[in-house]
N, C-alpha and C positions, 0 to 999 in steps of 0.2 A: 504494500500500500504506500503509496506516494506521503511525503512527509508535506503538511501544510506551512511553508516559510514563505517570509514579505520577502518586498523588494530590500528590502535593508540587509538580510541574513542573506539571502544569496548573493548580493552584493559582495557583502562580507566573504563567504565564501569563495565569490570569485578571487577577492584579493589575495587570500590564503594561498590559494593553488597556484595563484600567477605568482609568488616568491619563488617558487620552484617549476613549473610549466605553462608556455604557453596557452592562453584557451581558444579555442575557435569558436565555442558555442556552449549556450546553456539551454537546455532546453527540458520543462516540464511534461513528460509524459502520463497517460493514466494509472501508469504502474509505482513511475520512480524519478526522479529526479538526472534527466541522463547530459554527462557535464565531457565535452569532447576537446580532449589535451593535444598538444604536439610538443615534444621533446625537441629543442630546435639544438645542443647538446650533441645530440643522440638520433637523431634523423630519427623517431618513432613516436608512431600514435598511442595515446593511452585513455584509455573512456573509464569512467565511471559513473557505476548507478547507486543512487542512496534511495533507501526507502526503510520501510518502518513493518517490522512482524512482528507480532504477538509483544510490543510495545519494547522492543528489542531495534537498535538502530544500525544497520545495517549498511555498508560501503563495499560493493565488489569491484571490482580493477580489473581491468581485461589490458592486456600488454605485453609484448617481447622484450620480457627480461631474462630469457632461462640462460642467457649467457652474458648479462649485460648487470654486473653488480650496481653499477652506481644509478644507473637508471634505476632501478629497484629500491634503491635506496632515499631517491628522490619524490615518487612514488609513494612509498609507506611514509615518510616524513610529512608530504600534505594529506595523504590519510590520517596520517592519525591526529594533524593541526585541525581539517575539519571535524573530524571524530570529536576533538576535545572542542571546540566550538560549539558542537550541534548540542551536547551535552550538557553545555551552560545553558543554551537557549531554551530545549524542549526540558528538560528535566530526565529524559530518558539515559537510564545508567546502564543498560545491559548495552553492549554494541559487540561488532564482528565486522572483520575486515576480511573479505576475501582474497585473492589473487590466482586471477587464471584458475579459479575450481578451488582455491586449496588453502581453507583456514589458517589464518596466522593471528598472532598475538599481537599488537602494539604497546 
């Protein structure tokens, strides 16, 4: 389920993720919030979708990092500045960060 934020939080948001990647585009879908990066670094695309289960906040990464540390690390670093953002905002304390399928901790 898509997370209800103003214009002010995704703003915010935006500014987070542009310390570390390019944005092309934010864009609210029925599902999730889907936010389209470019690595200009790293010549690579990276998306992510945040949205909201069972009151659990959620952020997954879709990206070509399986050979690319710093990219990865760039990556998890605005994950987890939005992660800790959303968390002051909504009040929601459970959250999960995916990447390419595969649960990580921040």
């Amino acid at each position: 389920m898509i997370i209800n934020l103003s214009e002010i939080q995704i703003a915010e948001i935006k500014r987070i993720i542009q310390k570390e990647l390019f944005i092309k585009g934010i864009e609210p879908t029925d599902e999730f919030l889907f936010i389209h990066c470019f690595s200009k670094t790293h010549k690579e695309t990276v998306y992510y979708h945040l949205f909201k289960e069972n009151d659990t906040l959620i952020i997954r990464c879709y990206a070509r990092v399986f050979d690319n540390i710093a990219l990865s690390v760039m990556i998890r670093r605005a994950a987890k500045n939005v992660i800790e953002y959303l968390v002051n905002q909504t009040g929601l304390q459970n959250t999960i960060y995916i990447e390419n399928g595969i649960e990580f901790k921040l």
